[in-house]
C-alpha positions as CSV (number, residue, x, y, z in Angstrom):
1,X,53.1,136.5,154.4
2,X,53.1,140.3,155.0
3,X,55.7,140.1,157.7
4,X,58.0,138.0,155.5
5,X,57.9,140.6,152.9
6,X,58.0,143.6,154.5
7,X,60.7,142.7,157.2
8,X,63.9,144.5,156.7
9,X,66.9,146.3,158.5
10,X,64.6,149.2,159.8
11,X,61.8,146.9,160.5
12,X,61.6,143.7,162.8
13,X,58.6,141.7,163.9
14,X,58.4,139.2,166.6
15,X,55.8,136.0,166.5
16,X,54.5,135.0,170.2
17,X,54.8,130.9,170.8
18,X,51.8,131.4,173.3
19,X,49.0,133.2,171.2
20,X,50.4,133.7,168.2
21,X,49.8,137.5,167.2
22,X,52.9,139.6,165.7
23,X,54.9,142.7,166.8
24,X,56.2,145.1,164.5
25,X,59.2,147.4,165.7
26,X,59.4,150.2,163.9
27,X,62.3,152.8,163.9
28,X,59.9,155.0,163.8
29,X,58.6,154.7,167.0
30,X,60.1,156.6,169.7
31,X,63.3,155.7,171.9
32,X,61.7,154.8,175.5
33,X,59.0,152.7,173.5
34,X,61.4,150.0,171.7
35,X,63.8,150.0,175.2
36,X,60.4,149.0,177.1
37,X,59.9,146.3,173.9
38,X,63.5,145.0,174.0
39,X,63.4,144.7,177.7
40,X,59.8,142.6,177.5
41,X,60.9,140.4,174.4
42,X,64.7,139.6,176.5
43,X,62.7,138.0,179.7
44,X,63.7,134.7,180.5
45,X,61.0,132.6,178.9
46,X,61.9,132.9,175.2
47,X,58.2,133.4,174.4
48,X,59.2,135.9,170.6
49,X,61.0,135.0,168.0
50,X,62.6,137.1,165.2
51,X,61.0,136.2,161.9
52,X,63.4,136.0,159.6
53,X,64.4,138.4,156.7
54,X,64.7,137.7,153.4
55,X,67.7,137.6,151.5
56,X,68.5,139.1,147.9
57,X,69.4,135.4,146.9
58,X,65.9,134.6,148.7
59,X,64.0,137.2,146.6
60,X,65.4,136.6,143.6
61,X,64.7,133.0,143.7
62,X,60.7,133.9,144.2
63,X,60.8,135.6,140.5
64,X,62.8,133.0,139.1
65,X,60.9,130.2,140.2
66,X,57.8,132.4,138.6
67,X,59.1,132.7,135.4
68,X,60.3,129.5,134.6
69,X,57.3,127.7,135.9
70,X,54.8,130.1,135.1
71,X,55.3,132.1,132.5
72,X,54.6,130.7,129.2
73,X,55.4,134.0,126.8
74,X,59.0,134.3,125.4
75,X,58.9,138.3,125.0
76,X,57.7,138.0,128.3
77,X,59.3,136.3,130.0
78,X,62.8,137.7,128.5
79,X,62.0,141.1,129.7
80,X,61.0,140.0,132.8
81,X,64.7,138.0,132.9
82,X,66.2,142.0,132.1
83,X,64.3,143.4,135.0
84,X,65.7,140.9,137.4
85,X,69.2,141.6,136.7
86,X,68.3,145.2,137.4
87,X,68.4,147.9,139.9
88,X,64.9,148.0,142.4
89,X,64.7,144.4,140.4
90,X,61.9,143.6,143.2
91,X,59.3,147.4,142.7
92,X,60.4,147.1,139.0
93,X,59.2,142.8,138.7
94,X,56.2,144.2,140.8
95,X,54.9,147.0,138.5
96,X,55.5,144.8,135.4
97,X,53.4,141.8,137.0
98,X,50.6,144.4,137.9
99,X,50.5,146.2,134.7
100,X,49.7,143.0,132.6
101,X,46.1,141.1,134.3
102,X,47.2,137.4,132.7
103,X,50.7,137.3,134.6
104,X,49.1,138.9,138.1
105,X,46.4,135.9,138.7
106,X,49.2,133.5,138.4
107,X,51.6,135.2,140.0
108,X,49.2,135.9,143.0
109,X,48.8,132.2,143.6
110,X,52.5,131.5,143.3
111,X,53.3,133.5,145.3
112,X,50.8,132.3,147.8
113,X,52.0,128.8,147.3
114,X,55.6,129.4,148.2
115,X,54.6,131.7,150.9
116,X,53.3,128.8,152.4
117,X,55.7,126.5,152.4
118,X,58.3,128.8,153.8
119,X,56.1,129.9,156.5
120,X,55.5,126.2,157.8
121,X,59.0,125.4,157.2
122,X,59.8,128.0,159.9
123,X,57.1,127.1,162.2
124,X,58.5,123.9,162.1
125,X,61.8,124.9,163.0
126,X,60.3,126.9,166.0
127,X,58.5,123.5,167.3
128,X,55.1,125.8,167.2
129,X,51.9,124.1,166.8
130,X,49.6,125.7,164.3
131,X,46.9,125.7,162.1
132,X,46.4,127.8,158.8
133,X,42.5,129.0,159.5
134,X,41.7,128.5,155.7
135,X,41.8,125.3,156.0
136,X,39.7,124.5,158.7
137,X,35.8,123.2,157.9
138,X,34.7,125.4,161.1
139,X,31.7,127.7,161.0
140,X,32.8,131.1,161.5
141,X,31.3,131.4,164.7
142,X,32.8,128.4,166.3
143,X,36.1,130.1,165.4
144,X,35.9,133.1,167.3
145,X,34.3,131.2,170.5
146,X,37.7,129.0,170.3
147,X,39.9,132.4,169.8
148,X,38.2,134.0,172.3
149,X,38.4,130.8,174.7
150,X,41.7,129.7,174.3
151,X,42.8,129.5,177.3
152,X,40.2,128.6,180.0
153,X,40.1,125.0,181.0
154,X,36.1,124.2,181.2
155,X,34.7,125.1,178.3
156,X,31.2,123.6,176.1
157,X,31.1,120.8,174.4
158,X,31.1,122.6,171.2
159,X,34.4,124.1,172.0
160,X,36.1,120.8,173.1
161,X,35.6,119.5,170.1
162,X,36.7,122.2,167.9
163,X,39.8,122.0,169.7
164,X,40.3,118.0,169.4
165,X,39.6,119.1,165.4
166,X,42.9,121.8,165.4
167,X,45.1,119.3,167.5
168,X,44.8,116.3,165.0
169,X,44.7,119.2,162.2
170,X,48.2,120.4,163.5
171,X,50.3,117.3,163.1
172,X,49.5,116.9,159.3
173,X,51.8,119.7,158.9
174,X,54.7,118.1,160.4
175,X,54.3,115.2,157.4
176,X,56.2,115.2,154.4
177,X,52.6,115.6,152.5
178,X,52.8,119.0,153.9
179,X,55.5,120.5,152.3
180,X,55.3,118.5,149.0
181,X,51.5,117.6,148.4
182,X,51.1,115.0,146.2
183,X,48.5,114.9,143.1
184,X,45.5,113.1,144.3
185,X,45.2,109.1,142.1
186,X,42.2,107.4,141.2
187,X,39.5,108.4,139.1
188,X,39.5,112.2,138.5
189,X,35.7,113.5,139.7
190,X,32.9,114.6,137.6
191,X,33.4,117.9,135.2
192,X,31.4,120.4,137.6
193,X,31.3,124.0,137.5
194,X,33.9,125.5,140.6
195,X,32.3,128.2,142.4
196,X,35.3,129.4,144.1
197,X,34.5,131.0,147.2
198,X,36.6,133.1,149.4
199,X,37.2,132.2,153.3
200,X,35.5,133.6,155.9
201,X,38.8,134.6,158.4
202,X,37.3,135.6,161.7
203,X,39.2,139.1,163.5
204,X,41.6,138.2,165.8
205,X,41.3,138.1,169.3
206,X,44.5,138.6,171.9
207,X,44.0,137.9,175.6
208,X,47.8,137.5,176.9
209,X,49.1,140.6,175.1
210,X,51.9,142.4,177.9
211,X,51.2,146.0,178.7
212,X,54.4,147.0,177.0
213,X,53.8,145.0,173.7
214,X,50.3,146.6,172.8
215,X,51.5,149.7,171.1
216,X,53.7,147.1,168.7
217,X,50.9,145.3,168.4
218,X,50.3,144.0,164.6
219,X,47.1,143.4,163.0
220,X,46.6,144.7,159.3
221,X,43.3,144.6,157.4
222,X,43.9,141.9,155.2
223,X,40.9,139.8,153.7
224,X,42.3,137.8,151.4
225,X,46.1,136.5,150.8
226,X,45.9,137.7,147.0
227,X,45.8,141.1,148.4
228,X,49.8,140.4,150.2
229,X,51.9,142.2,148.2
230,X,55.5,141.0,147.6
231,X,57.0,144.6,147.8
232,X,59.2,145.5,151.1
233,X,58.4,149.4,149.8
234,X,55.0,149.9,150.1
235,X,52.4,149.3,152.9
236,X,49.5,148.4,150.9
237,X,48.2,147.2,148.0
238,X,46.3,150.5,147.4
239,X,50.0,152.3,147.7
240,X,51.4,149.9,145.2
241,X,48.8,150.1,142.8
242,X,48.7,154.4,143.2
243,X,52.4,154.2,142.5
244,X,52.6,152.5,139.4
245,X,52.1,154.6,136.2
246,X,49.5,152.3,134.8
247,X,47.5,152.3,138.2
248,X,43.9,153.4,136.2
249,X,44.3,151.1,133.3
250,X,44.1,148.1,135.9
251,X,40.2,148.2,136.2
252,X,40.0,148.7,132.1
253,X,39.2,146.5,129.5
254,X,42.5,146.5,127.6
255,X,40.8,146.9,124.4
256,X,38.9,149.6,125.5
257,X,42.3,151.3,126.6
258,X,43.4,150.6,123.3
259,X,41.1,152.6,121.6
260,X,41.4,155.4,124.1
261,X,45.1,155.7,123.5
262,X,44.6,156.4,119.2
263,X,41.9,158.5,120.0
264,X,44.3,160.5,122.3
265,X,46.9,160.6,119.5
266,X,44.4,161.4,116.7
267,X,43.5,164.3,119.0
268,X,47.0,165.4,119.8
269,X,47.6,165.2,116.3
270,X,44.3,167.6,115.2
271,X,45.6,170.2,117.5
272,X,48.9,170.3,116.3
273,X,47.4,170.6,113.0
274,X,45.4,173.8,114.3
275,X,48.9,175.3,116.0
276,X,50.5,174.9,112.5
277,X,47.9,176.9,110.9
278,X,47.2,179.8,113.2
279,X,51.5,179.6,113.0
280,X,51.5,180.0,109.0
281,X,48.0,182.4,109.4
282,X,45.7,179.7,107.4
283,X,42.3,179.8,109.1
284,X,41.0,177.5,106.5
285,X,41.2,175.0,109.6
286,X,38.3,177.2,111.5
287,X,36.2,176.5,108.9
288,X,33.6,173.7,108.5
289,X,33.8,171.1,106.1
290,X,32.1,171.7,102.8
291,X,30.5,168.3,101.1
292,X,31.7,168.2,96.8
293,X,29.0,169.6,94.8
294,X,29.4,168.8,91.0
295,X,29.2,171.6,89.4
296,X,26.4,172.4,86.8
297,X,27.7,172.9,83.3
298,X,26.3,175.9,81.3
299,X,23.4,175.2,78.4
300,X,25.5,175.7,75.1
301,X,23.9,175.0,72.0
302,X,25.8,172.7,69.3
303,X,25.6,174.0,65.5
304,X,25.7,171.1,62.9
305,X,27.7,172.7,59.5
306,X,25.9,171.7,56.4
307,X,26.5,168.5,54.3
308,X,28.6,171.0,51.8
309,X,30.8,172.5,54.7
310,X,31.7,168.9,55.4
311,X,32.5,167.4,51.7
312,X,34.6,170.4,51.6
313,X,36.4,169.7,54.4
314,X,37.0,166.3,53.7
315,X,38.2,167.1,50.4
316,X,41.0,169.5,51.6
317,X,42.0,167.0,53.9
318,X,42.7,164.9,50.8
319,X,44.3,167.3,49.1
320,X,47.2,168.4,52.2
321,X,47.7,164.7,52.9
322,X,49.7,162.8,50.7
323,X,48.1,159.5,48.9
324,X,49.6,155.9,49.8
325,X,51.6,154.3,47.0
326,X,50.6,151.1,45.6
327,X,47.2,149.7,44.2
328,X,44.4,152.1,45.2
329,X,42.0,150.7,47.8
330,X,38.7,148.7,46.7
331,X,35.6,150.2,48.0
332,X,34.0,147.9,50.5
333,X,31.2,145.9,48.7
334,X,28.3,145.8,50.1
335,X,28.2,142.1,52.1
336,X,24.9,140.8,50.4
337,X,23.7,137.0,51.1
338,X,24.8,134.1,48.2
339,X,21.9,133.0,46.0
340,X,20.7,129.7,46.6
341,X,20.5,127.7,43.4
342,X,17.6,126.4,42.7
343,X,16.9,122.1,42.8
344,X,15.5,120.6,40.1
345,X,14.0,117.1,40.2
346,X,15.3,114.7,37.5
347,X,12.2,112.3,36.3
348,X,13.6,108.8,36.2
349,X,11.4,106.0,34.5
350,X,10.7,103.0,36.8
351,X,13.0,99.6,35.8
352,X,10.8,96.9,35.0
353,X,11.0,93.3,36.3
354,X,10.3,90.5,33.7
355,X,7.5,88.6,33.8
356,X,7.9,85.1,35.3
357,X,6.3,82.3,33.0
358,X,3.1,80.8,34.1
């Protein structure tokens, strides 16, 4: 995956049909180095082969594919659409993707996907057998005995049949399966929490490296594929990540960086506030902040004028304003309750009945 990316017109690397390591031809290397490598990788046997670079059209078809399949967010998605069409579309998809945590997980496995599909489509074309080591149910161990093993003739048992388990594991990727796995039928298994665990990849081990080809030799410290970046500008993932202008925010809780950016701007803000009034020679912004007292009122005494001061008063009132025309006003009569009348009870004399005869 990291030579398909970072292969380019100043860079070339070379895959060996026997072992299987990679050489990386750098321009920067000196002049009698690369003549030696050119004259090794021209011998008859056609042991290296140039792995292939990839094309604008190529590139540009990885972020497509992502975005329609994978992104979910219109905004999103139409700015990543913008950034495409660009200049540096590939650094600028890049810092984008990094800079927002939901789009990198699934565009890490993407792009791990595709990766591998291309990769065995062109190990196919080369008529190499292979295997992808992460897929192998080998104890760590037994891997590096096989590496280190490869190519003696009597070997343990153990060993033999590790390697009966790699050649019947190399011809499922020569199926159709292999390029376009198909969604496992039947009944889907039991709901169980998936502890996802990451590979143990042993170091590898070259025995049949030429003299000449050792100083090209390429082995990067890689641990996991999500750790392949896409970009053909940067070595690393550490360079990438140092690049990008939101490099420390990556490892943040966004919330968290949120509230960090106000309280920057609330504090940007205060000391413009301070500029302004040393500026205008105000130093009531040195001083502390005084709570609201209420403020006591002074004891004053209140004087109550006679009942004579008042009538009089009142009666010069009614003398300046003039009187309303019409029937003068009716005092208000005092509401007092009705009088109940009182019952007398009539005496009525009792109606005889007349006497039957006996």
């Amino acid at each position: 995956m990291d030579a398909f990316a970072k292969s380019n017109d100043e860079r070339d690397f070379y895959l060996d049909r026997v072992e299987g390591f990679l050489l990386y031809a750098d321009l920067d290397k000196g002049t009698e180095e690369l003549e030696v490598l050119e004259a090794e990788i021209k011998k008859p046997p056609q042991r290296f082969c140039l792995v292939p670079k990839m094309t604008f059209y190529e590139v540009k078809k990885f972020m497509e594919g992502f975005i329609h399949e994978k992104v979910y967010d219109i905004d999103t998605k139409e700015k990543l659409l913008d950034i495409i069409t660009s200049k540096e579309a590939r650094e600028n998809f890049l810092e984008f993707i990094y800079d927002h945590l939901t789009e990198l997980e699934k565009w890490q496995q993407y792009y791990q996907e595709r990766s591998r599909i291309r990769i065995i489509e062109w190990l196919r074309q080369q008529n190499v057998q292979f295997v992808f080591e992460e897929d192998l149910d080998l104890p760590k161990n037994l891997v590096e005995k096989i590496k280190r093993h490869l190519f003696d003739v009597k070997v343990p048992k153990e060993i033999a049949q590790g390697r009966e388990l790699l050649f019947s594991k190399a011809k499922t990727y020569y199926s159709n399966e292999a390029l376009n796995p198909r969604p496992k039928r039947g009944r889907p298994p039991k709901q169980i929490a998936k502890v996802e665990l990451e590979p143990q990849v042993t170091m590898d081990i070259y025995t049949q490296v030429p003299a000449a080809c050792r100083l090209f030799l390429y082995v990067p410290d890689i641990v996991s594929a999500t750790s392949v970046t896409f970009s053909a500008k940067f070595e690393t993932e550490e360079h990438l990540l140092a690049s990008l202008r939101g490099s420390p925010t990556l490892h943040v809780d966004e919330k968290l960086e949120a509230l960090s950016q106000r309280l920057e701007s609330l504090r940007h803000l205060s000391n413009r506030l301070t500029g302004a009034e040393k500026f205008f020679g105000d130093d009531r912004g040195k001083k502390p902040f005084q709570p609201f007292i209420k403020p006591k009122f002074p004891d004053t005494k209140v004087e109550v004028l006679p009942e004579e001061e008042s009538t009089r008063v009142g009666s010069a009132i009614g003398v300046v304003l003039p009187k309303k025309r019409g029937r003068p006003r009716k005092e208000p009569e005092e509401l007092t309750g009705q009088k109940r009348r009182r019952f007398t009870v009539k005496k009525v004399t009792q109606i005889k009945s007349p006497k039957k005869p006996k």
